[in-house]
N, C-alpha and C positions, 0 to 999 in steps of 0.2 A: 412449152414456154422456153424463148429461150435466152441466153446470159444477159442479153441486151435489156431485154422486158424486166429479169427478176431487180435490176442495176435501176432501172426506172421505174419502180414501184416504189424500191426500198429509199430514194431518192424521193420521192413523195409525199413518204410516211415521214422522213425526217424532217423533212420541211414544214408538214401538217402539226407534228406532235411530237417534235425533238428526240425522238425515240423510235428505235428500231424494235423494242420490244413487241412481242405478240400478243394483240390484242387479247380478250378475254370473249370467249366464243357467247353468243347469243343464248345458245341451249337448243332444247327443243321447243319448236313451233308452239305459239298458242293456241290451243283449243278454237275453231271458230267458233262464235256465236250460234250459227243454227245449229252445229253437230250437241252445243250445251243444252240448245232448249230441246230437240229431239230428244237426246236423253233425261233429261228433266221431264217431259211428259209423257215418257213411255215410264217410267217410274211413278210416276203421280197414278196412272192408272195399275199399274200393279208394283207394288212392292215386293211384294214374294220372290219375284223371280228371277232364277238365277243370273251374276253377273255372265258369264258364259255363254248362256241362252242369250241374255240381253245382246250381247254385244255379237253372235251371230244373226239375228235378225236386223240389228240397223245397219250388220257392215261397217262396223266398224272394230274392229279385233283390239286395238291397244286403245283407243281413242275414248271406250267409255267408262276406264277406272279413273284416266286422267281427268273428266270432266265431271265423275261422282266425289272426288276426294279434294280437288283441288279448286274447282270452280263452283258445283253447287255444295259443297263440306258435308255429302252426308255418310254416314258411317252405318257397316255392318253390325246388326243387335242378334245374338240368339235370341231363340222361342223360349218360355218358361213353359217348361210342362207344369199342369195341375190336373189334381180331382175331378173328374166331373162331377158335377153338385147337381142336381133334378129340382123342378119347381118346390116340391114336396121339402125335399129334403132343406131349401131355403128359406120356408115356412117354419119350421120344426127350430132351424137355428138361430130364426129370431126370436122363436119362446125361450132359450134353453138360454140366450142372451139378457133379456129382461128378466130371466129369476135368477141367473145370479147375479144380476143386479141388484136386486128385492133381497136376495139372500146376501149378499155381501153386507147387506146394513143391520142386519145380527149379529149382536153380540157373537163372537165365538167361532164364526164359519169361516173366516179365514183363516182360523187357527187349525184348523181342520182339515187342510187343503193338503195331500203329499204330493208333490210332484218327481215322475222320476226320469232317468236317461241314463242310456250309453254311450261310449265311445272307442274306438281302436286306433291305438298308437303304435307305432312299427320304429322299430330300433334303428333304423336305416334314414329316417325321416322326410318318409313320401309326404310330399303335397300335390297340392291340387294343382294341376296348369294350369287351368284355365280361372283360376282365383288369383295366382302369384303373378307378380310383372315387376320387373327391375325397370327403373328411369336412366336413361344416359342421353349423351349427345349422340354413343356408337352403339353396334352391337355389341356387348359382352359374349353373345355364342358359352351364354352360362349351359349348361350341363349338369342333370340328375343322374345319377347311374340306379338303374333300379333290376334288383335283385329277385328273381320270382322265388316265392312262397319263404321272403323272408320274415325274419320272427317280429310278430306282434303280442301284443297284451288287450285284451277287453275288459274296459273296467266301466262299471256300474257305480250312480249313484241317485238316493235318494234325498230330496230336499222339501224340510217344511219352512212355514215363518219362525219357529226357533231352534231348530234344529240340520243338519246335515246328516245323513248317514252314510257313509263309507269315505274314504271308498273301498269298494270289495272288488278283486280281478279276479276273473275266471281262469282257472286252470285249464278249459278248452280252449283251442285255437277259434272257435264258434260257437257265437252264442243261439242256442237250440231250444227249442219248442221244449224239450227235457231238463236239460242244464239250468234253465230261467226261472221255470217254477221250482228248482230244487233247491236254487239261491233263495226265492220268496218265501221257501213254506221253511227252512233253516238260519237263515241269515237274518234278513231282513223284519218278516212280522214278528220274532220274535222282539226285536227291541222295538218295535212299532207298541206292539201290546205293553212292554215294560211303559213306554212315554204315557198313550192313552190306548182306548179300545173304542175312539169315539172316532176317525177319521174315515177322510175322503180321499180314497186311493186314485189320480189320475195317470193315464196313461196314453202314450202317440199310438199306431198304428204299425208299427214294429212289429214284422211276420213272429218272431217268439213271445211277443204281448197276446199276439191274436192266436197263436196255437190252441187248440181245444185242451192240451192238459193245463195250459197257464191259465184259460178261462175256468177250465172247472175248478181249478184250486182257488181263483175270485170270489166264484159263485157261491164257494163250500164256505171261505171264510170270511169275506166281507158281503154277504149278500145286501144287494140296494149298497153297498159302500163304495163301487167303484166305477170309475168313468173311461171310457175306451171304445175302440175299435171292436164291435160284437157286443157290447155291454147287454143289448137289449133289453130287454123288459129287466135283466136281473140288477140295473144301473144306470146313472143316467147317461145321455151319452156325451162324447168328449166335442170340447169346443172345436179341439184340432183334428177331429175327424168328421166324417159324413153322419148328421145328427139323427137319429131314431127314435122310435118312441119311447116314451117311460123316462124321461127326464126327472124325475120326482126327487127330491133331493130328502135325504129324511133326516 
């Protein structure tokens, strides 16, 4: 282009809009129309499938985040893992549901109820990424620095309707099939037994709940008293795990 052209441009521009300043660019193109519903139906029929994938089969490499995010608004969700639960096992947790229901309207059964849990806190204060999110207009480019096999604490507690028990931290770095019932059979039943010698011990599905020495220290000292993961016939079984028989509550 040359002096002449740019002298009558700029001579045009002033004339148009008193201003030689530079316009404010368009951006990028909008999406057409068919390239939106193409991807809009190739997603209606499968979700699942990767953006990647997607966007090598229509040919279209950048064209279809811009028409999932900005034109039809739909957003990436993870999968939740869970249980698998059996016909059987969904039968079982409707009975185990309706008695304690029938049981909750007893005088005294929920006084009876312990429930317990762990947790590990780290001196260094890991979180979870994919739970945290900071809001801004920018990025922050926030930063965890995280330290391998730095120091944590495991602590334990139990809780009834009138009471708390602990907390108690373990002196191991992990909590073990050994360690768990050595907290139970010293720590904990013994003030269980000081309160009453009538309760209902429940428990999650926690591999040191399920260990066979923590079970058999259940079986020895709350037989029929406790509700978990393996309870089997020796209790009933736990709402929050996969139900089995022998629910019997006594």
């Amino acid at each position: 282009m040359t002096l002449h052209s740019y002298i009558s441009r700029w001579y045009r521009q002033f004339v148009d809009s008193g201003c030689l300043c530079k316009g404010k660019s368009s951006g990028r193109p909008r999406v057409p129309y068919v390239d939106v519903e193409r991807v809009r139906e190739t997603y209606q029929r499968s979700p699942k499938k990767s953006l990647r994938r997607r966007s090598r089969e229509l040919q279209m490499p950048t064209t279809t985040w811009r028409a999932l995010r900005k034109r039809i608004l739909l957003k990436p969700y993870k999968l939740q893992l869970l249980q698998a639960v059996k016909p059987q096992d969904k039968v079982a947790r409707t009975h185990l549901a309706e008695d304690i229901q029938e049981k909750m309207e007893d005088d005294g059964f929920v006084e009876r109820l312990v429930f317990i849990d762990e947790a590990t806190f780290y001196l260094i204060g890991i979180v979870n990424r994919h739970n945290v999110r900071i809001w801004g207009t920018q990025n922050p480019h926030a930063q965890i620095e995280h330290e391998r096999d730095s120091p944590k604490i495991n602590v334990f507690c139990a809780v009834s309707q009138q009471k708390v028990y602990g907390p108690f931290f373990f002196a191991e770095a992990t909590v073990t099939g050994n360690t768990y019932p050595d907290m139970l059979e010293n720590w904990l039943f013994p003030q269980l037994a000081n309160d009453s010698n009538d309760y209902i011990f429940q428990l999650d599905g926690a591999p040191p709940h399920f260990h066979r020495n923590a079970r058999g220290l259940l079986a020895l000292v709350l037989t029929q008293r406790w509700s978990g993961r393996g309870a089997g016939e020796d209790g009933p079984p736990s709402p929050m795990a996969i139900p089995v028989p022998g629910h019997n509550f006594m």
